[in-house]
C-alpha atoms as an extended CHARMM CRD file, in Angstrom:
* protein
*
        78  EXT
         1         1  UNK       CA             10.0300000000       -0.7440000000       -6.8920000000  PROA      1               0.0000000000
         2         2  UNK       CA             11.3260000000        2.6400000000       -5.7480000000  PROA      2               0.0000000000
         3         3  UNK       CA             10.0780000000        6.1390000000       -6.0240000000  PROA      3               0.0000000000
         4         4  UNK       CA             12.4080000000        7.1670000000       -8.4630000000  PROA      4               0.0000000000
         5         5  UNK       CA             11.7100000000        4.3630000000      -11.0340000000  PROA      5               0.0000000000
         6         6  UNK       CA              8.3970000000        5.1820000000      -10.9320000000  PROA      6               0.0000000000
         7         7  UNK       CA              8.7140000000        9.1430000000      -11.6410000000  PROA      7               0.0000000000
         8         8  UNK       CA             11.1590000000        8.2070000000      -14.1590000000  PROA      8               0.0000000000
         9         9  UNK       CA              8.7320000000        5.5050000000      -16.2130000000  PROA      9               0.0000000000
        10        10  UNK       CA              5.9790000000        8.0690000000      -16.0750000000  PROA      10              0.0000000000
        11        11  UNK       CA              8.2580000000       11.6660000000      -16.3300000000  PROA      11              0.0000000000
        12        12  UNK       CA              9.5860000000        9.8920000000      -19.9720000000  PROA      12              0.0000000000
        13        13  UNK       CA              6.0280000000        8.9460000000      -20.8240000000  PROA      13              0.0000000000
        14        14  UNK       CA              4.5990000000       11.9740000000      -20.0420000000  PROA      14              0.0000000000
        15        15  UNK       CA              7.3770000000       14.5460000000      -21.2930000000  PROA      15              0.0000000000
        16        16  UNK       CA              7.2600000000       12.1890000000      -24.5650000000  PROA      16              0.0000000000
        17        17  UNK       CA              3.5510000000       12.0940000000      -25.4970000000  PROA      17              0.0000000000
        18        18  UNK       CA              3.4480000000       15.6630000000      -24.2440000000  PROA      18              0.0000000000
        19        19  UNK       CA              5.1060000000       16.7760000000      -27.4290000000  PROA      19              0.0000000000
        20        20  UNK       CA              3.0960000000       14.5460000000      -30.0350000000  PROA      20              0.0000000000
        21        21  UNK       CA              6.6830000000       12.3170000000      -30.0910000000  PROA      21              0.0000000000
        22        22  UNK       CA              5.6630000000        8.7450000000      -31.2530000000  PROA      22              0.0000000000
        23        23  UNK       CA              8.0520000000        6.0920000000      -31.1790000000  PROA      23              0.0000000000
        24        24  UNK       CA              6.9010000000        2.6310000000      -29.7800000000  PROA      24              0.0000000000
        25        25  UNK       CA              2.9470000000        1.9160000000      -29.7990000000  PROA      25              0.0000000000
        26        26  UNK       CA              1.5260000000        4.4850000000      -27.2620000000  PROA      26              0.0000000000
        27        27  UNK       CA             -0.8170000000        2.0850000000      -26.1240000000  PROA      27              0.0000000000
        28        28  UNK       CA              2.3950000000       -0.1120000000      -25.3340000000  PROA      28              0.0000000000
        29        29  UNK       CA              4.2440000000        2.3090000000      -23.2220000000  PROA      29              0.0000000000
        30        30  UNK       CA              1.0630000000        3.4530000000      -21.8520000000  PROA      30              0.0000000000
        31        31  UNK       CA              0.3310000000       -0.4210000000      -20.3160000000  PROA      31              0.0000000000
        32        32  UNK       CA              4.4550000000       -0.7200000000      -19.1350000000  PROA      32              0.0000000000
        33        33  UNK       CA              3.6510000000        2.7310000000      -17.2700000000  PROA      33              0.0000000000
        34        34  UNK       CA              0.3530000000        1.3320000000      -15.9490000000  PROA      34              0.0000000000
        35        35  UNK       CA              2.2250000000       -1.8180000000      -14.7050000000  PROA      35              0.0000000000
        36        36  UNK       CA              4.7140000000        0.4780000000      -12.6550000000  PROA      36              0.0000000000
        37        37  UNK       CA              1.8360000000        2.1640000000      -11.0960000000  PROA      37              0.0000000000
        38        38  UNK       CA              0.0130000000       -0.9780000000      -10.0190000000  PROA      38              0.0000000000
        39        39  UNK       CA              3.4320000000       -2.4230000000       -8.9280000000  PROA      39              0.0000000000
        40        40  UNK       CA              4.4370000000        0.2260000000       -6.8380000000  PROA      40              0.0000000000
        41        41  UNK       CA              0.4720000000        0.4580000000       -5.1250000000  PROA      41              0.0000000000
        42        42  UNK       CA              0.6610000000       -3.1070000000       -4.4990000000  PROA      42              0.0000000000
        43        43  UNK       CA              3.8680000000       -3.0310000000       -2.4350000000  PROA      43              0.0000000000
        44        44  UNK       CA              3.2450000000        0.2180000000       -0.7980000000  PROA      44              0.0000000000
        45        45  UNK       CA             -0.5210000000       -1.8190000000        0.1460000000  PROA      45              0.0000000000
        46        46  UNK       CA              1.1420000000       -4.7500000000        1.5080000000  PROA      46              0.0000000000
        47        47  UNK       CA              3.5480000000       -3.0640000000        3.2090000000  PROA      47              0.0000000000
        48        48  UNK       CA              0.8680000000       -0.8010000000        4.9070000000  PROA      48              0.0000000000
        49        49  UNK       CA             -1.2410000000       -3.9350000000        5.5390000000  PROA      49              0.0000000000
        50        50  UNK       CA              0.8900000000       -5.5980000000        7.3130000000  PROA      50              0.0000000000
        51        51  UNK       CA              1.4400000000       -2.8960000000        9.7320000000  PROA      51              0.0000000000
        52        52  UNK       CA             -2.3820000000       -2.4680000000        9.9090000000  PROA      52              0.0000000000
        53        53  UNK       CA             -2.2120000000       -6.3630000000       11.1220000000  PROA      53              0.0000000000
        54        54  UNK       CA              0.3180000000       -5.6450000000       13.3470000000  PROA      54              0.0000000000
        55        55  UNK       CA             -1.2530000000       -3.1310000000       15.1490000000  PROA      55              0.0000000000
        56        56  UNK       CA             -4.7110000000       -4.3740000000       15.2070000000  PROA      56              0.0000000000
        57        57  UNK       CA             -3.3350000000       -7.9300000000       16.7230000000  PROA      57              0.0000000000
        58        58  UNK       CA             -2.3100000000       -5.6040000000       19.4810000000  PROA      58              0.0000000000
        59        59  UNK       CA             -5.0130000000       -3.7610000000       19.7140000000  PROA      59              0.0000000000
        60        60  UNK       CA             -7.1150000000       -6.9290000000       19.7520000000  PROA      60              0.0000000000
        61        61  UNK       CA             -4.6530000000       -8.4340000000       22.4680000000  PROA      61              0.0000000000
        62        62  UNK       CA             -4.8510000000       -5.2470000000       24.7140000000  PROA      62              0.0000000000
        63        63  UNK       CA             -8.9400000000       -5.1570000000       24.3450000000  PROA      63              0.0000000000
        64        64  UNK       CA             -9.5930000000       -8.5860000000       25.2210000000  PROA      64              0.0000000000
        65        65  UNK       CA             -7.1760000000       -8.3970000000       28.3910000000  PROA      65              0.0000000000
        66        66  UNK       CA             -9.1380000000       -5.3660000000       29.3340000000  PROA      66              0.0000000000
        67        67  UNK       CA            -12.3900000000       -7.2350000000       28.6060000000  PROA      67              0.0000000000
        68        68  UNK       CA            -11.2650000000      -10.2110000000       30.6960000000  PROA      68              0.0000000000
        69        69  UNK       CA            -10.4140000000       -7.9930000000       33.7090000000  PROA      69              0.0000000000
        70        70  UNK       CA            -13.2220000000       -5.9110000000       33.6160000000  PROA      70              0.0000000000
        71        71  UNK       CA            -15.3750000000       -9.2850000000       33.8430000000  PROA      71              0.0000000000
        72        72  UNK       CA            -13.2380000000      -10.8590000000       37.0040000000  PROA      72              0.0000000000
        73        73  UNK       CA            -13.2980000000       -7.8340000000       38.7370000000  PROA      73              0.0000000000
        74        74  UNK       CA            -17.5040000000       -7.3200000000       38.1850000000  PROA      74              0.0000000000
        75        75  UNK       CA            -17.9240000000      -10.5980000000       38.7920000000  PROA      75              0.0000000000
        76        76  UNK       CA            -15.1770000000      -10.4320000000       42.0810000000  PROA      76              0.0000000000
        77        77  UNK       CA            -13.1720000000      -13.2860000000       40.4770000000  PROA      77              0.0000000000
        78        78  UNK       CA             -9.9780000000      -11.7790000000       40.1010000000  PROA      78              0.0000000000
């Protein structure tokens, strides 16, 4: 779900209810802009979690490389 869907869904709600307008159930329109919201967080999280995986594999990777030759060389197996 992009950007624009999202300011659109809420701009309509908001520019609606702003001027005392009723048409459908508020409530109603209220949950479908709710649902937009929590769509668009949940792909922007995953999205960002899977970088934050990404990167701390690596880091992880890197660290325990480090780890290993900081042992062999204290320990003069290397």
């Amino acid at each position: 779900m992009n950007m624009e869907n999202v300011s659109r869904v809420a701009l309509e709600f908001f520019d609606k209810y702003s001027r005392d307008v009723l048409g459908k159930k508020p409530q109603e329109e209220f949950e479908n802009l709710s649902v937009t919201l929590r769509n668009r967080i949940k792909n922007e999280e995953d999205l960002l979690y899977k970088e934050y995986e990404r990167i701390h594999e690596s880091i992880n990777s890197n660290l325990l490389t480090d780890i290993g030759f900081l042992i062999s060389t204290y320990t003069g197996q290397y």
